[in-house]
N, C-alpha and C positions, 0 to 999 in steps of 0.2 A: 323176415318180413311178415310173417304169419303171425309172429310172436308180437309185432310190431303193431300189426294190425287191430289184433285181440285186444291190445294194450290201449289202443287208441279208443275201440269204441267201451271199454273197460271205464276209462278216463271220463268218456262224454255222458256215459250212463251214471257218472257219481257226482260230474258237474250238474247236469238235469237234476238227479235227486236234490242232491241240495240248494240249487237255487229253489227249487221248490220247498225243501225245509225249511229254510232260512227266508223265504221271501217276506219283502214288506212292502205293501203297497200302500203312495199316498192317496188321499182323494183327490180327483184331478181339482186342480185350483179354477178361481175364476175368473173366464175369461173375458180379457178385455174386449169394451164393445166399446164402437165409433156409430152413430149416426147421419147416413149422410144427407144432405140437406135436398131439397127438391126446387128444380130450376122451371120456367113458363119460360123465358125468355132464350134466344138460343146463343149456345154458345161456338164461337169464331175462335176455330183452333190452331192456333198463333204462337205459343207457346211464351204467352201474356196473359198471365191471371189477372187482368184489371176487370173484367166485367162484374156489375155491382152482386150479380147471385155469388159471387167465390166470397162475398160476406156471410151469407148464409150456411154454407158449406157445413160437414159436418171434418172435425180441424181437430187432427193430432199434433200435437205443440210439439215435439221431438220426438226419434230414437231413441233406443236405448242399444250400448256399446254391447254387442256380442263376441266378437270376437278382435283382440287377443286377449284383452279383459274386460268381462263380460260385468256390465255395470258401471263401469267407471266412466266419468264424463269423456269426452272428446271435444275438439276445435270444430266438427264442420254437424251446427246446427242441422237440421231437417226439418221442416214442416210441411202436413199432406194434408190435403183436403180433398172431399168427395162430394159432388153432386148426382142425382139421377132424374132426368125427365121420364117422358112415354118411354121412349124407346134406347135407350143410355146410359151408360154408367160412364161416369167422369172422374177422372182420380187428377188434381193439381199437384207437383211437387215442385217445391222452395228449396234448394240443395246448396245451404250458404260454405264459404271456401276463406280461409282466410290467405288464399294464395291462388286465382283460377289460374293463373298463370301455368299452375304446375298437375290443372285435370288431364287423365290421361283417356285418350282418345286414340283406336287402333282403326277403327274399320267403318264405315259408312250401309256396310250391305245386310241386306237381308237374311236374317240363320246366320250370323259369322259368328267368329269367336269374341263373345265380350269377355271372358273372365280379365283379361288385362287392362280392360275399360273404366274408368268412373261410370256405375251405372243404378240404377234404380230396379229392382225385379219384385212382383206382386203374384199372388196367388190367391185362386175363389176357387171355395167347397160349394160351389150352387145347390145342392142337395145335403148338402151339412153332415154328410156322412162320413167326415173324416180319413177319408180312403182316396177317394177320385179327385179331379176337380183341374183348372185350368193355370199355365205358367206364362207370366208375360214379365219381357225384360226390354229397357229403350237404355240407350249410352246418353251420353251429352250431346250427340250431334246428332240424335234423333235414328241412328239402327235399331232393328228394332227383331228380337229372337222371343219364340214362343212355342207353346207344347202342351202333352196332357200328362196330368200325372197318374200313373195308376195305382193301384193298391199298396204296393211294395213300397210305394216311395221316389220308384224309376220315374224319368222323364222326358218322355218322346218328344225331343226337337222339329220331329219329317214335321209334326201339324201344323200348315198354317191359317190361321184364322183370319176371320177380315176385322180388322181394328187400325185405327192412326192414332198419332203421336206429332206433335210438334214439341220441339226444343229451343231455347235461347240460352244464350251466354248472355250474364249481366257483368256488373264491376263486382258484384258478391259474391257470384255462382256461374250457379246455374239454372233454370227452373225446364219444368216437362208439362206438360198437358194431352192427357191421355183420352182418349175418346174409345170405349169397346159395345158396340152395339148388341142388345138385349138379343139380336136373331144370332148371333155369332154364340150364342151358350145356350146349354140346354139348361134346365132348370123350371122347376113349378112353381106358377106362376102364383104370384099373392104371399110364397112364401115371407115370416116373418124378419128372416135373416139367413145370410150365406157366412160359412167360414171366409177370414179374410187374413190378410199378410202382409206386409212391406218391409223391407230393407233396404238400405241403399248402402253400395260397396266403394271405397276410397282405396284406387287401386295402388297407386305410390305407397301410402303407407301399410296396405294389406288390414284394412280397418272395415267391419261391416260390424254396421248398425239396423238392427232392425225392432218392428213397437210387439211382437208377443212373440214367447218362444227365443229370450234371446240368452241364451244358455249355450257351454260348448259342445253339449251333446245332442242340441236341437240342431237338424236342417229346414230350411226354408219347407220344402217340397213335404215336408211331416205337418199335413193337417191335423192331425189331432192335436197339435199345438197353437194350433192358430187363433186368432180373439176372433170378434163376430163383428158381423157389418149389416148394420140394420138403416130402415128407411126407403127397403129396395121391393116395398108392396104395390108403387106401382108399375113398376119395370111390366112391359107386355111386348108380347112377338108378333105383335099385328096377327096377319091369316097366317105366321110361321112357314110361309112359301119362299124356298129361292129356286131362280130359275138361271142355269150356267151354261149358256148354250157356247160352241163354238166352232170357227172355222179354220181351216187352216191348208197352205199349198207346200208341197213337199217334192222338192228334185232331188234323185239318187243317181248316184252316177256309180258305176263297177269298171274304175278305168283298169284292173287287168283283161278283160273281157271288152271292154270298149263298149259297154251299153250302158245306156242312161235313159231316165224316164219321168215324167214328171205328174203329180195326180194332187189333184183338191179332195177334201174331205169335210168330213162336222160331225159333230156329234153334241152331247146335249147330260150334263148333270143337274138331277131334281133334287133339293131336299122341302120335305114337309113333315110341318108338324100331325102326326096323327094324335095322339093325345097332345095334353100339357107336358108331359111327361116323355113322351117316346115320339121320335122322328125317325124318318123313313127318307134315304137316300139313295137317289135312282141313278143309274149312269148306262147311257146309251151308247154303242161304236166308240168306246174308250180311245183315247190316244192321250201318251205321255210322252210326247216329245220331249220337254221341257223342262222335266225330269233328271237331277241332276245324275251322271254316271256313277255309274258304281269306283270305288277304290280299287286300284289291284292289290293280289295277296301271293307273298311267295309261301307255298306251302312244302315245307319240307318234313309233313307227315303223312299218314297211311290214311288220312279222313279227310272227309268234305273240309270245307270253309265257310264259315257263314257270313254271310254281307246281308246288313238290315236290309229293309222293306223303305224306298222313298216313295211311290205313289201315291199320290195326293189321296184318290178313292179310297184305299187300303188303308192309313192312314189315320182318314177321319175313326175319330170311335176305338183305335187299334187297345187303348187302354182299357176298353170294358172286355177283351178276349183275355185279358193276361192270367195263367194261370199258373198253379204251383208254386211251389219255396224250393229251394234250391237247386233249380232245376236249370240255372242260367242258358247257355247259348247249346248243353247237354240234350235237352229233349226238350221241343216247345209242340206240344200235340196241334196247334193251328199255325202254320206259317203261310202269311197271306201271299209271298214271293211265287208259293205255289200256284198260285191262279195268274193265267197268260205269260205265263215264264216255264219253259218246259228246259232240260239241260243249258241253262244258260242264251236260250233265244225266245226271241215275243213270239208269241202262237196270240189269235186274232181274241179280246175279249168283244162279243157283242153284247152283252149288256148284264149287267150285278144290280145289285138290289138289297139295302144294309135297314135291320131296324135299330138302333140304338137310343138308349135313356134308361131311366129310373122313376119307379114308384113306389114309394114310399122306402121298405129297408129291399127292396128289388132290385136288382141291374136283368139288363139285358142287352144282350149282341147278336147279332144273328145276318148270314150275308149267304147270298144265296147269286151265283153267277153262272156263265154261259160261256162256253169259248165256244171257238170255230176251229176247222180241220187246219193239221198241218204237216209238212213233213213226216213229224213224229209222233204225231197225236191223233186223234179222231175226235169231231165234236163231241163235249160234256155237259154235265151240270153237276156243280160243287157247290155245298154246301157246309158252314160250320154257324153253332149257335153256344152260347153262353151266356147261364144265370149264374145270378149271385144273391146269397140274402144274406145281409147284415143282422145275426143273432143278437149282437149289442154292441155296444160303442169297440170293443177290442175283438170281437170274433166275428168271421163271416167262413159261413161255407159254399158249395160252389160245385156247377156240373159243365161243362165240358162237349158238344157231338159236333162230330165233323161224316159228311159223307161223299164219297167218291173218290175216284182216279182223276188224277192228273191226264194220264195216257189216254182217257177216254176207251178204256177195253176192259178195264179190271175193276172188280168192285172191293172197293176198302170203307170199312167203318172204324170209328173211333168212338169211344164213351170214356173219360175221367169225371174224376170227384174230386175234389179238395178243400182244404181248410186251411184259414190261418189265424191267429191267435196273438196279437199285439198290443203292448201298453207300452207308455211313457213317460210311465210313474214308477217304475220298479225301482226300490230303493228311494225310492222321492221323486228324481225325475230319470232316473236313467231310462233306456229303451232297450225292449223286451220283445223275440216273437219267435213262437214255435210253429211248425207249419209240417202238414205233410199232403200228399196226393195219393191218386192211385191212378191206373189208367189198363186199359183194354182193346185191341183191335180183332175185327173179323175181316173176312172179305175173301178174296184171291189171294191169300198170302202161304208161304211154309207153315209146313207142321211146326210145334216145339211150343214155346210157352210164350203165350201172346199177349200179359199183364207187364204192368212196372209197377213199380214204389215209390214210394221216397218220407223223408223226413228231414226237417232242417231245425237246430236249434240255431239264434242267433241275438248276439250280445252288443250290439251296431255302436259303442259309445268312443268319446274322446280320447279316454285312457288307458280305458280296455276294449278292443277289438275283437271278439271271441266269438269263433261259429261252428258248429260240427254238422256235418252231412251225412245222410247213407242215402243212396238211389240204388235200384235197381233196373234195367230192360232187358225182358226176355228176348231170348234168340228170335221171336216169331212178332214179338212187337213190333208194325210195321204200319208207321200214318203218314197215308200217303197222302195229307194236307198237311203233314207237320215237318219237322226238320229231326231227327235221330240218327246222327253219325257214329254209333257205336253199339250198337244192338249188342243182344246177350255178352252181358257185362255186369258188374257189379262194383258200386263206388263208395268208399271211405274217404271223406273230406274231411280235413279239420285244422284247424292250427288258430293262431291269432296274433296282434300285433299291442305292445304298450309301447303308449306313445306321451311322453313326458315333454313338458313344455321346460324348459329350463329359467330359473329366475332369475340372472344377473350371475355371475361368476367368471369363472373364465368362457362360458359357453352361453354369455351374454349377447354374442354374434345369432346364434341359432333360435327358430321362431316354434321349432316342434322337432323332438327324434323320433323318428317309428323301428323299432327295434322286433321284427316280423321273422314268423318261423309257421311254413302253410304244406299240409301234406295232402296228398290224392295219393290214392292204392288203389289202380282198376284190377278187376279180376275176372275170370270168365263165370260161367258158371259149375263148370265142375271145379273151382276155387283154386285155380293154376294162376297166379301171377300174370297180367297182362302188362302192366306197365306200372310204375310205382316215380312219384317227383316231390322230394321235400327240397323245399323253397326258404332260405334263409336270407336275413337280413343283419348281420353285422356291425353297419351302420349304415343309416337312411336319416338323410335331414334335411330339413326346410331351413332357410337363413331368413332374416327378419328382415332383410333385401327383397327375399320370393326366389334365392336361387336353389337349386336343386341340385343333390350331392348322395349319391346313391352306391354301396358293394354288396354285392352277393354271391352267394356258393348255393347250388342247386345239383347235390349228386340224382341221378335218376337212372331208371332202368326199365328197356325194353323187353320182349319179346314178341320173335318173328317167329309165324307158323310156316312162311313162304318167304321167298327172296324176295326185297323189296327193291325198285329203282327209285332212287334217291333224284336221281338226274339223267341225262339220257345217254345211255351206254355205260351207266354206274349202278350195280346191283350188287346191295347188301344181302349176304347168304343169310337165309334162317339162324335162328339161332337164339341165345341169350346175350342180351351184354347190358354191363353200366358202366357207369362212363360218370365224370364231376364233371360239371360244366362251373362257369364262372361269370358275373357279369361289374361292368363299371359303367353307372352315368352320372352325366352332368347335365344340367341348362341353367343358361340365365333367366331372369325374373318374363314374367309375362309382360309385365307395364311397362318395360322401355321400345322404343322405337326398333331397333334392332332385339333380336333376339338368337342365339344358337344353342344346338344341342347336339348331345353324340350320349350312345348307346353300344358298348362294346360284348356281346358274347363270345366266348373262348374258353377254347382247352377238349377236352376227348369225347368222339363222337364216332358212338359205333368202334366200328374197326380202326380208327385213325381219329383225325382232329377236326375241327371246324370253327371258324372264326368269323362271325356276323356282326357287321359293322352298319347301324341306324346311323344316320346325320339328320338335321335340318337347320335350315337357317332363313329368318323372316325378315323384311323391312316394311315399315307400315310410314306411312306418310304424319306427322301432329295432329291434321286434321280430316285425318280418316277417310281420304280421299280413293289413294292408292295404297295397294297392299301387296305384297310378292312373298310367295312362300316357294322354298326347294325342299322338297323331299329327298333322300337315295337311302337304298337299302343294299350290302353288298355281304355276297355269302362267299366264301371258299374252301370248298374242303379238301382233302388231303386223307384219302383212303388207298387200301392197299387195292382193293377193285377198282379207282381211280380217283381224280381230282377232276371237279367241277367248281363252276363260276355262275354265279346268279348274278343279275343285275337289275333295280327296280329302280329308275328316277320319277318322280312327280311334281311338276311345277304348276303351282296355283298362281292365278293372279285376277286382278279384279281393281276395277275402276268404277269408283260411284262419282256421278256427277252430282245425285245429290241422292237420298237414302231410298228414293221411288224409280231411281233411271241409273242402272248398272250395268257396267261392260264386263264381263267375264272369262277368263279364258284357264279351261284345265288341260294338261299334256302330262300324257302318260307312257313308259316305255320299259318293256319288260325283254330281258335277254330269252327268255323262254318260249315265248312267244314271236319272237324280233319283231315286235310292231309296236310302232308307234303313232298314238290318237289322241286327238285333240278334240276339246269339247268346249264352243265359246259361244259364248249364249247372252244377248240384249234384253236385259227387262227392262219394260218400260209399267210400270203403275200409275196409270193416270186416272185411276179414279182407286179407294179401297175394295178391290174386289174384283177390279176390268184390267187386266193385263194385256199387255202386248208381247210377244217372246219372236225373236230373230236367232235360230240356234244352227250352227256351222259344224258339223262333225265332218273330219278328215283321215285317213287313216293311210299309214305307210308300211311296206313290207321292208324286213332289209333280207336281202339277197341269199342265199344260203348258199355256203362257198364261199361268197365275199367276205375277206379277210379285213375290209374297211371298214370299222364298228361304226362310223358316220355316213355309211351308204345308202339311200333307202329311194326305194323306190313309191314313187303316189299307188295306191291301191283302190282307196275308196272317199267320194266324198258326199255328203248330203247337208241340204240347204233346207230350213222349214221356215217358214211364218205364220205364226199361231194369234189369233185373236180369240181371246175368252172374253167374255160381260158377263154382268150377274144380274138380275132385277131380283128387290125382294119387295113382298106384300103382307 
C-alpha cells in the first residue's frame, strides 16, 4: 500500500504537470445578454401573462437542448420573459408541451424533491462575481425549492427566501409567473447587470433545455457560464429593513415521569441594510421549533457523523463561510451546528448577530452569537468571520477565524487561508480548478501539531471525471467551532470516472455508463496505515428511461489501535484486517408516480461478514398533492465475537392542499435507540414571508426485555404554535 500510495501521488503529480504543459485556454466567449423591460403598472400574479407590460418584457424566443444532445432542436418550445419595477424582479415562462397530458408532477411542497418534476430553475450572480449567487426552482403546480450557491459550485437547499410563484396549466403547457423581491438578494444597487440562467427540465423524457452554458460539461449552478441580465438599474431595497418578529405557545409533556408544562415565548429576527453592499442580521431569544428534524444515521464506524445545518439563522449567508477544496464533510473549520447544539441537545441561543455581502471583488461573513448556561455548558460567545477577494475572474483567495468554546470553559482559536483557482475554458470549454488551504488552531487544546493542509486538483467534466486530493490534520488540530472527525491523519484521494454516452447499438437502451475506480489511503502520522478503500465500478448506468443499474467491488482495510464495539455486547479486537466488500443497486426512474429502490452491501467484514440492505419505495399522487415515502435500512452481521441486527425505518409523508398550506408528517425508528418519533408539522403561508407552523412531536420507548418489536410505550410529546410576520421597509 506504500507502494501504492507513492504511485498515486507519483501519478497526480505528472497529471498536474502536464495539464499544465499542454494547457489550452479559450477566451471565455460572449455572453449572452437579455434586457429586461421595466413595468409602472402592477403586476397580479395569476400565472397569466396577459398584462399589456409582458409586451414590453425583455423576451428570450427559446432554449437551447442541453442535454442528451446539446444543440439539437426539441418538441417543447420555451419562451421567458423578464420585467423589473422599484422593488422586483419578474421572470414569465411560456413552457409549450405537445402532450400536457404527460407533465410530470410529484410534489406540491415546499424544498421537495423536483428532480422528477417538469420544472423551470434560474440563477442570479447579483454581484457578477461568478462564484456566489442565488437558486430558484417552481414545478408546474407551483412548488417551489430554493438555495445559495457558493463558490465550489455546491448548493445549499436549508435557504429559504421570500419570493412567489403562480402556475397555470393551458391546452399547450404550461406557463409560471415569478415574482422575487429586490429586499430578498443582496446586491449593489445601480448595478449595470447580474449574471443570469434559466433552464427548464422535461422529466419523462430526461430532456433540459437551457439559454447559456448549455453544453454537457456546464452545470446550471456554474456562473461563470452564465449570460448577463440587464435593465436591473432600477431595482432598490427601500430602507433594506426587515423586521421578523414572533410568538409562540409550547406544551411538553415527559409522560414517563408524568410531568408536563406549558410556556409562551417570542422573539424577534432583524435584517438591515448597513451599506448597499453589506447587511447585518440580528436574531434575538432564537427558537427553531419548526425546523425540520434531523435524519437518523446508523453508524457503523469509529467517527462522528455529520448531519447538515437546517436553521433558518445559520443558514442565511452559510455560502459566504464556505471554505477550502477538498476538504468535503472531512474538515469544515466553521460548522454553524456548533452554536446552541452542544452533544446533540439545544443549549439556550440568546441572541447572534451576522454581517454578510460583498464590495466590490470582497466577500464577507462574520457572526458573532451568545448562548446561555446549561447542563453541559456555561454561558458563551462565539464567534467566526470570513473574507474573500476575487484576484480575477478564475482565482480568489481567502481567510478564515473562528473564536471560542462551545463548552463555555475552554478557549479555542482558529486562523485558515485558502485559495482556489477555476476556469471553464480549459481545452475550450471543459472545467478546471486547483485549490488548496491551510489552517491552525490555539487555545485549551493538546500538545502535538496544531496546522492542516490540503490541496485538490480537480477535472469536474462529462467524460472525464478526474480529481486528486492530499489533506493533512495534525494530531493537536482542534476547532472547536468546526466539525474534524479524524485528527492526526493523513489523506491520499484520487481516482475518477469515464462516462461514455452510447450512440445507438446494441446499448441504444442506456442514457450514460460511469465506468468509476475512487481511492482514500488514511494514514497517521508516523505513516502507519490507518484505513485504505478503493471503490470500483464495473458497470454503472443510466437507461434513457432514468432507471438506475449499478455493481461494485470495494476491497478495504482497517486498523484498530483498541477494540472496537461495533454493536452492543460486540467487540472487534485490535488489530489489522481487510476484508472485499461488494455492492448491487437498482431504482426506477424519478418521474413515474411510483418509484423503488434497493441497495444491497455484502460479503466480509472484519472478523466475519456483513450484509446491509437500503430499500425505499415512494408514491406521489399526478397532481402533487400527496406523497408517501418508506425508507429502511437493515444491517446483520455475523462475527465470531458475535451477530448483531440494526434496524432504521423512516416514513415521510406530506399533504399539500395547495403549495402555501402543508400537512406534514416524519416517523422515525432506530433499533439502537428503540425509539420511535414523529415529527408533523402544519405550515400555513399566508402571506410571502408570514408563516403560521402547528408542529406535534411524539416519542415512544420500546421496552427493553420486551421481546414484542411492535411494543412501545408513549414517552414524550410536545405541541407548538408558532406565528412569524415579516414587515419590510
Amino acid at each position: 500500500m506504500i507502494l501504492f500510495k507513492r504511485g498515486l501521488m507519483t501519478g497526480v503529480f505528472a497529471l498536474l504537470m502536464g495539464l499544465l504543459g499542454f494547457t489550452q485556454f479559450t477566451a471565455a466567449e460572449t455572453p449572452l445578454v437579455v434586457n429586461a423591460g421595466y413595468v409602472d403598472d402592477e403586476i397580479r400574479l395569476d400565472g397569466i401573462l396577459d398584462e399589456p407590460a409582458w409586451r414590453d418584457a425583455g423576451f428570450i424566443s427559446n432554449l437551447t437542448q442541453q442535454d442528451p444532445h446539446p444543440g439539437e432542436p426539441t418538441q417543447f418550445q420555451t419562451e421567458v420573459m423578464l420585467l423589473v419595477d422599484d422593488e422586483n424582479l419578474y421572470v414569465g415562462v411560456t413552457c409549450f408541451d405537445p402532450d400536457p397530458s404527460l407533465i410530470a408532477v410529484h410534489t406540491m411542497q415546499r424544498d421537495g424533491n423536483l428532480y422528477g418534476d417538469e420544472t423551470i430553475s434560474l440563477v442570479l450572480d447579483t454581484f457578477g462575481d461568478r462564484r456566489r449567487g442565488y437558486f430558484f426552482q417552481v414545478n408546474a403546480v407551483g412548488a417551489r425549492l430554493d438555495g445559495l450557491i457558493s463558490g465550489s459550485g455546491d448548493v445549499s437547499n436549508d435557504w429559504d427566501g421570500i419570493w412567489d410563484v403562480r402556475t397555470r396549466r393551458t391546452p399547450d403547457g404550461w406557463t409560471a409567473e415569478i415574482r422575487i423581491p429586490a429586499q430578498t438578494l443582496r446586491f449593489t444597487p445601480g448595478a449595470a447587470s447580474w449574471g443570469f440562467n434559466i433552464q427548464r427540465r422535461v422529466a419523462r423524457d430526461r430532456v433540459t433545455m437551457r439559454w447559456a452554458g448549455a453544453t454537457l460539461d456546464a452545470q446550471l449552478e456554474d456562473l461563470s457560464r452564465a449570460g448577463r441580465l440587464k435593465g436591473i438599474t432600477g431595482l432598490k431595497q427601500g430602507k433594506g429593513l426587515s423586521v421578523s418578529p414572533y410568538g409562540l405557545v409550547r406544551r411538553e409533556a415527559d409522560l414517563m415521569e408524568d410531568h408536563s408544562s406549558v410556556q409562551g415565548d417570542g422573539g424577534l429576527d432583524v435584517m438591515y441594510n448597513l451599506t448597499s453592499d453589506l447587511t447585518a442580521v440580528l436574531t434575538i431569544n432564537s427558537d427553531f421549533a419548526e425546523t425540520d428534524v434531523d435524519n437518523r444515521q446508523v453508524n457503523l464506524t469509529r467517527f462522528p457523523l455529520f448531519f447538515p445545518e437546517k436553521r433558518a439563522f445559520f443558514v442565511e449567508g452559510s455560502n459566504l463561510f464556505t471554505f477550502g477544496s477538498g476538504t468535503g464533510h472531512d474538515f469544515i473549520p466553521f460548522f454553524s451546528r456548533r452554536v446552541g447544539l452542544f452533544n446533540g441537545q439545544q443549549i439556550p441561543l440568546l441572541g447572534g448577530a451576522k454581517v454578510l455581502g460583498q464590495a466590490g471583488k470582497v466577500s464577507l461573513a462574520a457572526l458573532d452569537a451568545s448562548t446561555g448556561d446549561a447542563p453541559e455548558t456555561a454561558s458563551t460567545n462565539l464567534f467566526a468571520g470570513r473574507i474573500a477577494y476575487d484576484v480575477s475572474d478564475q482565482l480568489t483567495v481567502g481567510t478564515i477565524f473562528t473564536n471560542g468554546d462551545p463548552d463555555g470553559v475552554h478557549d479555542n482559536t482558529l486562523l485558515g487561508v485558502d485559495a482556489r483557482w477555476q476556469t471553464s475554458s480549459f481545452h475550450r470549454n471543459k472545467n478546471l480548478s486547483v485549490g488548496g488551504w491551510a489552517a491552525y488552531t490555539d487555545g485549551d487544546i493538546p500538545d502535538g501539531r496544531k496546522t492542516g493542509w490540503g490541496l485538490k486538483l480537480d477535472y469536474p467534466n462529462d467524460l472525464w471525471d478526474v480529481y486528486a486530493i492530499y489533506k493533512e490534520f495534525g494530531d493537536a488540530l482542534d476547532p472547536a467551532l468546526g466539525f474534524l472527525p479524524r485528527p492526526g491523519t493523513r489523506w491520499y484521494q484520487g481516482g475518477g470516472a469515464y462516462q461514455p454516452r452510447p450512440d445507438g447499438g446494441f446499448f441504444d437502451w442506456v442514457r450514460q455508463f460511469y465506468f468509476e475506480t475512487y481511492f482514500t489511503y488514511v494514514e497517521d502520522l508516523d505513516q502507519r496505515a490507518e484505513s485504505w478503500r478503493l471503490f470500483t465500478a464495473p458497470f454503472n448506468a443510466q437507461t434513457e428511461s432514468g432507471e438506475h443499474l449499478e455493481a461494485n467491488v470495494a476491497p478495504q482495510f482497517e486498523r484498530l489501535d483498541e477494540p472496537f464495539e461495533i454493536a452492543e455486547g460486540v467487540v472487534i479486537p485490535a488489530g489489522d484486517y481487510q476484508f472485499n466488500r461488494y455492492r448491487v443497486e437498482a431504482q426506477t426512474s424519478r418521474h413515474r408516480p411510483w418509484r423503488v429502490g434497493s441497495t444491497v452491501w455484502f460479503g466480509e467484514f472484519y472478523t466475519g461478514t456483513l450484509t446491509q440492505w437500503e430499500s425505499f419505495a415512494s408514491y406521489t399522487t399526478l397532481g402533487g398533492h400527496l406523497r408517501l415515502e418508506l425508507q429502511s435500512e437493515h444491517n446483520y452481521g455475523q462475527l465470531p465475537e458475535g451477530n448483531f441486527t440494526q434496524d432504521l425505518w423512516q416514513l415521510d409523508m406530506a399533504y399539500a392542499f395547495t403549495p402555501d398550506l402543508i400537512l406534514s408528517s416524519y416517523t422515525q425508528y432506530d433499533s439502537e435507540s428503540r425509539n420511535l418519533g414523529t415529527n408533523t408539522r402544519l405550515r400555513w403561508t399566508f402571506r410571502p414571508g408570514d408563516d403560521l407552523y402547528i408542529v406535534w412531536n411524539n416519542g415512544w420507548e420500546q421496552p427493553i426485555g420486551n421481546r414484542n418489536q411492535f411494543a412501545f410505550e408513549p414517552a414524550s410529546n410536545q405541541i407548538v404554535v408558532k406565528l412569524r410576520w415579516t414587515f419590510r421597509g
